[in-house]
N, C-alpha and C positions, 0 to 999 in steps of 0.2 A: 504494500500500500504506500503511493508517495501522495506525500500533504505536501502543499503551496501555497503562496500568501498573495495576496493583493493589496493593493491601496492606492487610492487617487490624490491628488495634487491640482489644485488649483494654480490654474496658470493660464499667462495674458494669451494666451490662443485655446483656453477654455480646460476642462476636465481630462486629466491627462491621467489611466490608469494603468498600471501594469501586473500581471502573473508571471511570481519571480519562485523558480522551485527553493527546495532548502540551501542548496549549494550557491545562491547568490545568482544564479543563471536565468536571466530573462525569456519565459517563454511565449508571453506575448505582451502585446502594448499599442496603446492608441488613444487621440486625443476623446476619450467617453468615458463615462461615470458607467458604466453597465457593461460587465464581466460579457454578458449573455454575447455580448457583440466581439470579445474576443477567445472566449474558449472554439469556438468553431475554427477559427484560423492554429490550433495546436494539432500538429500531426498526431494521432492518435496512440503511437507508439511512444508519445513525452506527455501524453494526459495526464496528469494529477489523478489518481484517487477522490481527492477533496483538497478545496480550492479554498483556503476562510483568512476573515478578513484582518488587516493590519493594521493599526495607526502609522507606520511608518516600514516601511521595506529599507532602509540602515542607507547603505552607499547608494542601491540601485534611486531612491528617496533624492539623498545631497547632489545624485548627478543632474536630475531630473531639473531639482530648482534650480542648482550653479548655471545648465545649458541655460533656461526662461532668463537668468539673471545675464546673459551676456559669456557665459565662458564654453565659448560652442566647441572644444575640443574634448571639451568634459565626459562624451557619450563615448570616444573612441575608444574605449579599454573595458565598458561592461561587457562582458561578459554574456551570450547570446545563445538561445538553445534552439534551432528550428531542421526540419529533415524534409530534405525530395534525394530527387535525382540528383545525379553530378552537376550537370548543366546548371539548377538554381544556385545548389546550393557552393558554387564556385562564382556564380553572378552577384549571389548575396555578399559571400566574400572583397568580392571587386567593388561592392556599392559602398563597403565601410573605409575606401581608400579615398571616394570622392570628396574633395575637402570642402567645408565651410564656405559660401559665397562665390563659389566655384562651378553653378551649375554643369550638368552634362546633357545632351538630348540622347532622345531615346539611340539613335542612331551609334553614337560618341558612344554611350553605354553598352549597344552591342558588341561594338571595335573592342573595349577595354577588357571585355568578355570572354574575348577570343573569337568570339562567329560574329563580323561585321554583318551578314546578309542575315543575321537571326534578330531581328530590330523586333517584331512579335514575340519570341523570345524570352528578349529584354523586357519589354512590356509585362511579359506575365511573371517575371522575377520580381516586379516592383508589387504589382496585382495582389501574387499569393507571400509576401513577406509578412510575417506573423510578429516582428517587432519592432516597429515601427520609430521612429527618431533614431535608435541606436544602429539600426541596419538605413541610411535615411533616404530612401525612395523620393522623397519630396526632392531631393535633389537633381532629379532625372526630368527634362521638360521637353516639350516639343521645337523640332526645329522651326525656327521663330519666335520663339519665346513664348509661347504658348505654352500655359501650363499643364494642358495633358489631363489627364485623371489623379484622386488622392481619393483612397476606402474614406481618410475624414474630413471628406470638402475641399471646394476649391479655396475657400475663406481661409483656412488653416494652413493649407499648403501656402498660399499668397501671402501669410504671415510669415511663416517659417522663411519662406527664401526671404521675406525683407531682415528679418532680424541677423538672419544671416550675412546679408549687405554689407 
């Protein structure tokens, strides 16, 4: 049986919560007050047992506010739990390389991938990531600058990359 914990954080691009197993390992996250909307993004083989609540999740917590506060390298080193295939889960890998204020389009993000012509892909690596900020998909835009899709709105993405600016 593995128990997990959760807890939400108020922050200026709204309700940011995260499922962190015991070992400190983020297995999902996203800007919503309501679990229901991220337990279905955990592959089923990293499921928790039971999922109960926290006043505070320790580091994965201080990262979460230091990022909203300005120190956006802060996410680079939690620590991240999600499973596919090679292909994601090597895309996911590449998306925690994309720096701060640095956007990529989706295209740029297939190149860095390894499969330039895989741009759909790309797309679905950003689609099905299950932790959101610290793997940060919001970083990925259309060419043109268009920002593309985000599972938490376009509002939040549009935040994100400015704070990022």
């Amino acid at each position: 049986m593995s128990v997990a914990h959760t807890s939400t954080v108020d922050t200026p691009a709204g309700p940011f919560t995260a499922i962190v197993a015991t070992d400190g390992a983020v297995l999902a996250s996203g800007w919503t007050s309501d679990i229901a909307l991220l337990t279905p993004q955990i592959h089923a083989s990293l499921m928790p047992s039971e999922i109960t609540p926290k006043r505070d999740l320790g580091d994965v917590t201080k990262v979460v506010v230091a990022y909203h506060e300005g120190d956006l390298t802060s996410i680079d080193t939690v620590e991240v739990r999600q499973k596919s295939g090679p292909f994601l889960q090597h895309a996911w890998d590449v998306l925690r390389t994309v720096r701060a204020g640095e956007p990529v389009t989706y295209s740029e993000y297939a190149s860095l991938s390894g499969r330039p012509a895989a741009v759909r892909a790309a797309a679905s690596a950003c689609a099905r990531n299950s932790v959101a900020l610290f793997v940060p998909c919001h970083r990925v835009i259309r060419i043109g600058g268009n920002l593309g899709g985000f599972r938490w709105g376009l509002d939040v993405k549009r935040w994100l990359l400015a704070h990022e600016a």
